[in-house]
Every structure is written in structure tokens, then in C-alpha cells.
PLY file of the C-alpha trace (Angstrom):
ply
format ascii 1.0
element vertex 59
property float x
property float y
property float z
element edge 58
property int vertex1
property int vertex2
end_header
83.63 69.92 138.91
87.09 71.05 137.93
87.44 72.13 134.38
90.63 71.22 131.78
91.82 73.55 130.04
95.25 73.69 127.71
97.12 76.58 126.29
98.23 76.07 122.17
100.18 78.18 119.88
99.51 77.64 116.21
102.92 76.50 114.93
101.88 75.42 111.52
98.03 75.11 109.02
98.00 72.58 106.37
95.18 72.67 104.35
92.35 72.03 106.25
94.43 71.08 109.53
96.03 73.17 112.35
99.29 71.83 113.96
98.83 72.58 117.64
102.16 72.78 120.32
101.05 73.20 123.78
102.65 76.08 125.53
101.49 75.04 128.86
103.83 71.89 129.74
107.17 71.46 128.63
108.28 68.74 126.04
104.39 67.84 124.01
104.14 66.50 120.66
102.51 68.76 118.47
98.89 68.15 117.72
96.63 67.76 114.42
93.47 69.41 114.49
90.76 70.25 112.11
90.70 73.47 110.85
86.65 72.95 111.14
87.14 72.81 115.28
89.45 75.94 115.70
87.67 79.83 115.11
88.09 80.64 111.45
90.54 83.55 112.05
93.45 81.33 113.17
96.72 82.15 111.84
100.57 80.83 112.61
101.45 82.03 115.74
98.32 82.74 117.34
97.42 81.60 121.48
94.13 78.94 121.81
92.81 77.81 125.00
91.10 74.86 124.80
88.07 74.40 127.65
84.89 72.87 127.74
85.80 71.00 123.95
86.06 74.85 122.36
89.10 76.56 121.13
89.46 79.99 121.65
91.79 83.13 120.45
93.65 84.39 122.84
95.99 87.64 122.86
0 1
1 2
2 3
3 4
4 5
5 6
6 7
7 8
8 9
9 10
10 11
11 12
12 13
13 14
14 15
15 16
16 17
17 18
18 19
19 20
20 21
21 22
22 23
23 24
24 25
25 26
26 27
27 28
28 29
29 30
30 31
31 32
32 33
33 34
34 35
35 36
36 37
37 38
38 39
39 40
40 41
41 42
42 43
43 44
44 45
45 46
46 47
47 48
48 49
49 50
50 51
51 52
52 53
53 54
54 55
55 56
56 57
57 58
């Protein structure tokens, strides 16, 4: 079984939503998230790798 997984960067938080651009593929939409699904640390700017339906902070 092959896993997906997608590289974010945090381009923008609005309340309780995260604006996600993916980093990994050129020319993406940016993405609305909930802030509730992304780790509570997130901040502009920051890396996420989505896999397996998690986010996760990555440096």
C-alpha cells in the first residue's frame, strides 16, 4: 500500500482556519483547513506534511 503524502506551508490563519499552499507541485490553490485538524503550535510560515489524514510540523 503506497501512502499520500503532501507538503504545506502556512501562508495565512484566520480565526479558527489555516490557509494551506502546497509546496510540493507547482501552481495549487490554496487550501482552508480547520485550525482544530492542524497541531496547535502552527504559525505563518511554518512546513506540514500531511500523511495518513495527520498534519505534522516540519522544520
Amino acid at each position: 500500500m503506497e501512502l499520500n503524502t503532501f507538503w504545506y506551508e502556512v501562508v495565512g490563519i484566520d480565526g479558527d482556519y489555516v490557509h494551506l499552499k502546497r509546496i510540493d507541485v507547482e501552481g495549487e490553490e490554496t487550501k482552508l483547513v480547520a485550525r482544530a485538524l492542524v497541531p496547535p503550535e502552527v504559525a505563518e510560515g511554518m512546513k506540514l506534511k500531511y500523511e495518513m489524514m495527520q498534519y505534522e510540523i516540519v522544520e
